[in-house]
C-alpha positions as CSV (number, residue, x, y, z in Angstrom):
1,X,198.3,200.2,59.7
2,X,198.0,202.5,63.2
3,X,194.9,203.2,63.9
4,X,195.8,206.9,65.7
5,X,196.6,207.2,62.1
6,X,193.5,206.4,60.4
7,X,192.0,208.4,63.4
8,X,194.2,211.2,62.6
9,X,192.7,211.4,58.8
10,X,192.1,215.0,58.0
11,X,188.8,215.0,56.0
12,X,189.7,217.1,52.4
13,X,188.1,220.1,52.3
14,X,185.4,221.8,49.6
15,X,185.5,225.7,49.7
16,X,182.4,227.3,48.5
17,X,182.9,230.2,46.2
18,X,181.5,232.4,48.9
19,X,184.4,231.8,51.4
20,X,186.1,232.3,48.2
21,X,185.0,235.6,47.3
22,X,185.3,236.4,51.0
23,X,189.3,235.9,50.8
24,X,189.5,237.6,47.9
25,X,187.5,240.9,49.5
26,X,190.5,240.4,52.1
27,X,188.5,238.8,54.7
28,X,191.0,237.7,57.8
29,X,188.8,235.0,58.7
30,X,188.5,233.7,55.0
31,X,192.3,234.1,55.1
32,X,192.9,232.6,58.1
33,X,190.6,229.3,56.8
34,X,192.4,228.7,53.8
35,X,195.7,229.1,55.9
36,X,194.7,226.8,58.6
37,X,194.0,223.7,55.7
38,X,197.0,222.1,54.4
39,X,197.4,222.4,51.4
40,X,196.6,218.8,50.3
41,X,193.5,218.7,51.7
42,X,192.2,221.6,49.9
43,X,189.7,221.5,46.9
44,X,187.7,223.6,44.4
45,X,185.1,222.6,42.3
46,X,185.3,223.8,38.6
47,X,182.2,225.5,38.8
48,X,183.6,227.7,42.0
49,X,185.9,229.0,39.8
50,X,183.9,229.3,36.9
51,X,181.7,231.8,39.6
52,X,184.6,233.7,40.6
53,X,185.5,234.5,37.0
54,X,182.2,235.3,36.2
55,X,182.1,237.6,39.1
56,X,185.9,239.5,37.2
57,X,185.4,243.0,36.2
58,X,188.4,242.8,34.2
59,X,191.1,240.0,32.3
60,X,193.5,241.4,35.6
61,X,190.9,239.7,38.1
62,X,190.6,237.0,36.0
63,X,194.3,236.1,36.0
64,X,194.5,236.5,39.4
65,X,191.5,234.4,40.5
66,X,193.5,231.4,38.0
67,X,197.2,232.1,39.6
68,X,195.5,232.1,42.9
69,X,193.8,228.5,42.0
70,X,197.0,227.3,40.4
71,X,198.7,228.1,43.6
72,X,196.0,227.3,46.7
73,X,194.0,223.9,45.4
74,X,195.9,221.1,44.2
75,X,192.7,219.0,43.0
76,X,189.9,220.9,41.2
77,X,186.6,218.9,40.8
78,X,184.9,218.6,37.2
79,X,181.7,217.5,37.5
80,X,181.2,214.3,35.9
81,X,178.1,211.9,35.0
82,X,177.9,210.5,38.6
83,X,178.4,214.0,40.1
84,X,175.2,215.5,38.0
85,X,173.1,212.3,38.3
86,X,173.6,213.1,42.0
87,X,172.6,216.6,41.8
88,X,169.6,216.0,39.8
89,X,168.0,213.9,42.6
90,X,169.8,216.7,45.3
91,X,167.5,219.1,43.1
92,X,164.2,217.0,43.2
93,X,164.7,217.1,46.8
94,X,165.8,220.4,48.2
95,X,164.8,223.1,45.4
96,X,161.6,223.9,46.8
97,X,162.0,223.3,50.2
98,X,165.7,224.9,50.8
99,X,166.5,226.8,47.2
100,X,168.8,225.0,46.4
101,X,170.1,225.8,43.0
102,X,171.5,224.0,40.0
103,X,175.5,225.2,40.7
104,X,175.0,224.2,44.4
105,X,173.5,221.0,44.0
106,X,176.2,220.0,41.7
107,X,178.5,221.3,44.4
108,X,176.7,219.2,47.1
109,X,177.3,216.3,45.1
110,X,180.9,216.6,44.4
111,X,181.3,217.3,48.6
112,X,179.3,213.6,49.2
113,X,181.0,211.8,46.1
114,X,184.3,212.7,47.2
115,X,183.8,212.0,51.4
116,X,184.8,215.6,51.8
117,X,184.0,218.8,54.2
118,X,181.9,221.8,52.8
119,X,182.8,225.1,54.0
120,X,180.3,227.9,53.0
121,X,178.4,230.7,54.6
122,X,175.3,230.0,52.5
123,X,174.6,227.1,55.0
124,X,171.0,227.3,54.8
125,X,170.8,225.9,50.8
126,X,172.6,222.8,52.2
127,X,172.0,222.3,56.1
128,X,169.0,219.7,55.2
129,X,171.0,217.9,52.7
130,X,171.5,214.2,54.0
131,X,175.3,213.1,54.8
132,X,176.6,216.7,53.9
133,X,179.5,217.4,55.8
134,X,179.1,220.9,56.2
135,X,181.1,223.5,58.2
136,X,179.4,227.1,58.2
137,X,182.0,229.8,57.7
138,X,181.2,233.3,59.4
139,X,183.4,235.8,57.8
140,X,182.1,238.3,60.8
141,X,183.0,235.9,63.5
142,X,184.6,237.9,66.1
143,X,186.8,235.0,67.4
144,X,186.2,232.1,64.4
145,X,186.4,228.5,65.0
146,X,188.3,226.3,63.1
147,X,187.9,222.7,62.4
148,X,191.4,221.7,61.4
């Protein structure tokens, strides 16, 4: 194999649900992100989703935020027996010391299982988590930066 290729790798990519809500509060920067990541390299975590629904005032929202799943991530992460094994011990760790709370750690633990990039604005849950790949999102960012 080439190695430019294997150099060339794009890491897949984890949206938080608050770069998620972000979009759907029709955020240009949150737009911009999702636009900017092919969409191959794109995935969601159940419980993301699960958020976002919870967060529907009406059965309207809710269709929308599945169609716009449907459409936008191609792989969306269950969490499995490995995944909350993971997040128990990301718990023991990082609930006192950084807040860190039960969806998130099970979030964190799907980003490290699966080798991929975590985009959220709530960086400061996850910014002491060990071998997080973690990009901060800034939905105010005046000119943002992105990784891709």
């Amino acid at each position: 194999m080439d190695n430019r290729t294997e150099e060339r790798k794009i890491s897949k990519i984890i949206f938080d649900t608050d770069v998620l809500i972000w979009y759907f509060r029709g955020n240009q920067n949150a737009r911009d992100l999702l636009a900017n990541v092919p969409s191959r390299d794109r995935l969601v975590s159940s419980l993301c989703i699960m958020e976002l629904i919870q967060g529907c005032l009406d059965k309207k929202e809710v269709k929308t935020v599945k169609e716009f799943v449907k459409e936008n991530f191609p792989l969306v992460i269950h969490p499995d027996e490995k995944i909350s094994e993971n997040a128990i011990e990301l718990l023991e760790k990082h609930a006192l010391s950084d807040g860190l709370g039960t969806i998130d750690a099970l979030i964190a633990s799907s980003v490290l299982l699966k080798e991929a990039t975590f985009v959220t604005a709530n960086y400061k849950h996850f910014k002491n988590i060990p071998n997080l790949n973690i990009q901060k999102f800034d939905p105010l960012a005046a000119c943002p930066h992105f990784f891709v």
